[in-house]
VEXTOR-532283 format. One record per residue (C-alpha): x, y, z; residue number from 1. Coordinates in steps of 0.02 Angstrom, whole numbers, padded with zeros to 5 digits. Each point is the difference from the previous one (the first is absolute). Layout:
N
<atom><X>X</X><Y>Y</Y><Z>Z</Z><num>NUM</num></atom>
...
// end
This chain:
112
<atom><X>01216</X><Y>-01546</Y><Z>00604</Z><num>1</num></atom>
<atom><X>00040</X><Y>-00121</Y><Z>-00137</Z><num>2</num></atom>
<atom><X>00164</X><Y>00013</Y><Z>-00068</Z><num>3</num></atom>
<atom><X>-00041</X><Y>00026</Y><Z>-00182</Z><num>4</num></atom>
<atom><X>-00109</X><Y>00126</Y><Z>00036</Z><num>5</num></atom>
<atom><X>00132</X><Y>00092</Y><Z>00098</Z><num>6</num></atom>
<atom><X>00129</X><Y>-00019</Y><Z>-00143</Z><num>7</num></atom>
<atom><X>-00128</X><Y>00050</Y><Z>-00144</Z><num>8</num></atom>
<atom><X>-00021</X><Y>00170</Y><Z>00114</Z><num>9</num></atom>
<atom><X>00182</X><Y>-00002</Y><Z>00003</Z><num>10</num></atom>
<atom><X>00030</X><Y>-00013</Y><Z>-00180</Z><num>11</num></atom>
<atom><X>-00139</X><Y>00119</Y><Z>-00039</Z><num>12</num></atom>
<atom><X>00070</X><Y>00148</Y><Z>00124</Z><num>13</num></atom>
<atom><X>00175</X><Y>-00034</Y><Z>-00038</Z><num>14</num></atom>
<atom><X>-00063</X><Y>00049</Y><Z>-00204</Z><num>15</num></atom>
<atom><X>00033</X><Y>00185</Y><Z>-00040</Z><num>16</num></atom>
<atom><X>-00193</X><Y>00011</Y><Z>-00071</Z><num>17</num></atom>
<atom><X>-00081</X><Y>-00096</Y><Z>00156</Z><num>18</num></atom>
<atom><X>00102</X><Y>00096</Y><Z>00124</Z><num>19</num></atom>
<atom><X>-00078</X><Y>00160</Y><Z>-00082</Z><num>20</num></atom>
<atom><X>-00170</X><Y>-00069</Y><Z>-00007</Z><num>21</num></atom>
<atom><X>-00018</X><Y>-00031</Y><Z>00186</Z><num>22</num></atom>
<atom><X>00077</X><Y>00148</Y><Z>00033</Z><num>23</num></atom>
<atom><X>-00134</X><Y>00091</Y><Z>-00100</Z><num>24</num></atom>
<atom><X>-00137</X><Y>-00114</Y><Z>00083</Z><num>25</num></atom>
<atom><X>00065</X><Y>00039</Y><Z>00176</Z><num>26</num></atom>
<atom><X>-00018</X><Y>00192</Y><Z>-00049</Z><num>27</num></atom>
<atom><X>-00179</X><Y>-00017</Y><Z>-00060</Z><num>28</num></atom>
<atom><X>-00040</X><Y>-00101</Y><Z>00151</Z><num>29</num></atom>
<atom><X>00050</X><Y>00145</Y><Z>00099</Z><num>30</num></atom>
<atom><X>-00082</X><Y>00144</Y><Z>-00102</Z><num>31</num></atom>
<atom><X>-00165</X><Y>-00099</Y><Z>-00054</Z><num>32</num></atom>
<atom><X>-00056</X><Y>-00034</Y><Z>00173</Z><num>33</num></atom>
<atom><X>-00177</X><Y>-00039</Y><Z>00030</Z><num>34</num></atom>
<atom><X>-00007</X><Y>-00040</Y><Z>00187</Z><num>35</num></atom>
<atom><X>-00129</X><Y>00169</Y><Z>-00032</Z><num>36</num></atom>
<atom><X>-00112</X><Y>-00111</Y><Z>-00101</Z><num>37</num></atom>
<atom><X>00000</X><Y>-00139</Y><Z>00110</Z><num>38</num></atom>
<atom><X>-00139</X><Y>00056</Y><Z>00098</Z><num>39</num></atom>
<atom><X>-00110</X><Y>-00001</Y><Z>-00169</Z><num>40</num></atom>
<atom><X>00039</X><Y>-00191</Y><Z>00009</Z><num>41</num></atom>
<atom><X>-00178</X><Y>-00056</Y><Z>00032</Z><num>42</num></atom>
<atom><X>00015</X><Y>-00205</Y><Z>-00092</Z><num>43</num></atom>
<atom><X>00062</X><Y>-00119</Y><Z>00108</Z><num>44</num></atom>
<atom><X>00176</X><Y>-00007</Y><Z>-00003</Z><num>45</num></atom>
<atom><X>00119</X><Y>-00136</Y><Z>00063</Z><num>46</num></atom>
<atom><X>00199</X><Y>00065</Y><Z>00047</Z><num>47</num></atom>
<atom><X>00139</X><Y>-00126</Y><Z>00006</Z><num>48</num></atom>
<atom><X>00160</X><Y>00079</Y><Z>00100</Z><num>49</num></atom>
<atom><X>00141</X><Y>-00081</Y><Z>00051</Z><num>50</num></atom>
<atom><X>00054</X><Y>00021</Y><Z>00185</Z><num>51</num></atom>
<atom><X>00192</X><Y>00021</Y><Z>-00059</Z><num>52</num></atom>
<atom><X>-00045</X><Y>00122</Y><Z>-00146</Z><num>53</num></atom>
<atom><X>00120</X><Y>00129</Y><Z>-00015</Z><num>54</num></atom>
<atom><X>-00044</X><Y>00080</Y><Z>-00160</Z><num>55</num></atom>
<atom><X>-00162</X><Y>00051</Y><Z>00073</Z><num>56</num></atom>
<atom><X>-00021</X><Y>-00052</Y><Z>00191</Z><num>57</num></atom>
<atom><X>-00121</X><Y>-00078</Y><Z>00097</Z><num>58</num></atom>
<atom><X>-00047</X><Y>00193</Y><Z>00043</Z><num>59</num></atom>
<atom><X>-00060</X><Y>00051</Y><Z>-00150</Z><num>60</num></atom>
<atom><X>-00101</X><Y>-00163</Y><Z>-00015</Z><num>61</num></atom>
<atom><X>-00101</X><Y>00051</Y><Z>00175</Z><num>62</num></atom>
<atom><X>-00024</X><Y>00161</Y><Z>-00070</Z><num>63</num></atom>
<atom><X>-00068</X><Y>-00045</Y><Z>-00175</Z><num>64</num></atom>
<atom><X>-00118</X><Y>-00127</Y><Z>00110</Z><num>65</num></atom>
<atom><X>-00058</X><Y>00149</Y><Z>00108</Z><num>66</num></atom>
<atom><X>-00048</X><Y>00107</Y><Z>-00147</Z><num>67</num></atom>
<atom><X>-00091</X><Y>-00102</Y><Z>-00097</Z><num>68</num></atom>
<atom><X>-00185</X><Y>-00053</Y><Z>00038</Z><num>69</num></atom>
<atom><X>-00004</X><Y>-00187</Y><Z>-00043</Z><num>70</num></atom>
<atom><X>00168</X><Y>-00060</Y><Z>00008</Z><num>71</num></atom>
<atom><X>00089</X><Y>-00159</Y><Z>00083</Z><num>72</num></atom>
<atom><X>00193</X><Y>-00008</Y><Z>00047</Z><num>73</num></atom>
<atom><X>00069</X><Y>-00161</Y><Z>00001</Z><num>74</num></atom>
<atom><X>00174</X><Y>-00019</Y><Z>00054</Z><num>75</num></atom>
<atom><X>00117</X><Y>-00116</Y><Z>-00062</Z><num>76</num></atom>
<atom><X>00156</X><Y>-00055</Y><Z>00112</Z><num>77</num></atom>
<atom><X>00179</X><Y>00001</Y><Z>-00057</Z><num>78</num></atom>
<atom><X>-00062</X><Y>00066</Y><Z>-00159</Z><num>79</num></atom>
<atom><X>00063</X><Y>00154</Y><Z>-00062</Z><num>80</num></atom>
<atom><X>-00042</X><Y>00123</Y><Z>-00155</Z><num>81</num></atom>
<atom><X>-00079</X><Y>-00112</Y><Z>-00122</Z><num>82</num></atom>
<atom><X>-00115</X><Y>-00141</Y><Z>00103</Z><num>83</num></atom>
<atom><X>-00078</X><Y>-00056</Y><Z>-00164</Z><num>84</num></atom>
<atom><X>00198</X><Y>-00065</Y><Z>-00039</Z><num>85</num></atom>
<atom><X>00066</X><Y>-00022</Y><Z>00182</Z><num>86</num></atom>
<atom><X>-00146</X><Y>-00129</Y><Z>00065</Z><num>87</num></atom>
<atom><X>-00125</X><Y>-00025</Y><Z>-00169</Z><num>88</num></atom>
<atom><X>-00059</X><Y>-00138</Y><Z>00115</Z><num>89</num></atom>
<atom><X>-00068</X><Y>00124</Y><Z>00144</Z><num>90</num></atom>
<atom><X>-00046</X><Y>00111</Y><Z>-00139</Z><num>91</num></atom>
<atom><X>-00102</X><Y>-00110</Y><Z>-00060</Z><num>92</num></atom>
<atom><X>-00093</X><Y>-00055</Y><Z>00169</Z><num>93</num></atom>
<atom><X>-00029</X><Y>00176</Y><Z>00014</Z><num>94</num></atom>
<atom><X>-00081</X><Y>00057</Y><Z>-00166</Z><num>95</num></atom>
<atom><X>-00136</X><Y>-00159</Y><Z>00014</Z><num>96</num></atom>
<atom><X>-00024</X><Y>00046</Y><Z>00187</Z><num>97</num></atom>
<atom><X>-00040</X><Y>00166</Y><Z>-00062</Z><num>98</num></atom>
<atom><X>-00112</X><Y>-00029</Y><Z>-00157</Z><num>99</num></atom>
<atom><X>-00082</X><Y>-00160</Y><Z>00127</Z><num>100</num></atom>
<atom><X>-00043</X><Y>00147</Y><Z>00053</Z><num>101</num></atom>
<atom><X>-00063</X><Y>00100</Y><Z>-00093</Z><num>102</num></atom>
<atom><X>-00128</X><Y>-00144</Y><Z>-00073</Z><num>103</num></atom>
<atom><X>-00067</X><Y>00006</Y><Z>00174</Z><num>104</num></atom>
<atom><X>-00034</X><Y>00178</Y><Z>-00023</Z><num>105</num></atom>
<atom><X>-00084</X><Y>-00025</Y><Z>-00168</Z><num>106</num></atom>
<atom><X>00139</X><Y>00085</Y><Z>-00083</Z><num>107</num></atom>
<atom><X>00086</X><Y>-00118</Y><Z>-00084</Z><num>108</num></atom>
<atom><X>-00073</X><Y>-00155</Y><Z>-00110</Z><num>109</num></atom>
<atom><X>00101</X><Y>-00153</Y><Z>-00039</Z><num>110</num></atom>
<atom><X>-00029</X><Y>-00064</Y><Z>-00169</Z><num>111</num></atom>
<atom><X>-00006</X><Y>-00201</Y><Z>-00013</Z><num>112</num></atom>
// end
């Protein structure tokens, strides 16, 4: 992870009113659940997990892949929680492989 990232996360958690806020995020997270609704899914959806995710693990990732009609799982290495800030590059790769294809499918239409 880039430093500065880890030290803005830092900063922000070590603040009485971010500590609270993640706190109260973590709490929704658990009560607000929709791996119920997941099923009801029915757009193509791509997931991004990181193998080393230990906020929610790889698991739950196979799980939200199994439930949900039209989804892809694509697993980023040595990348934890937050893949879009871990490895932006693989990120990347792996949003245009995804909306490459969905143009195939006649989903998705680039504009020039």
């Amino acid at each position: 992870m880039n430093p500065e990232d880890v030290e803005r996360a830092h900063k922000l958690l070590n603040e009485r009113g971010g500590a609270r806020a993640m706190v109260k995020l973590s709490k929704t997270a658990r009560r607000d659940n929709m791996t119920d609704d997941l099923g009801d899914i029915t757009q193509p959806t791509l997931l991004i997990w990181g193998r080393e995710d230990v906020v929610t693990p790889p698991s739950a990732g196979q799980g939200f892949l199994e439930l949900m009609p039209d989804a892809r799982l694509s697993w980023l290495d040595g990348c934890g929680h937050a893949p879009m800030i871990e490895a932006p590059e693989p990120f990347g790769v792996a949003m245009h492989s995804f909306f490459d294809e969905l143009a195939q499918r006649g989903m998705l239409k680039f504009k020039d």
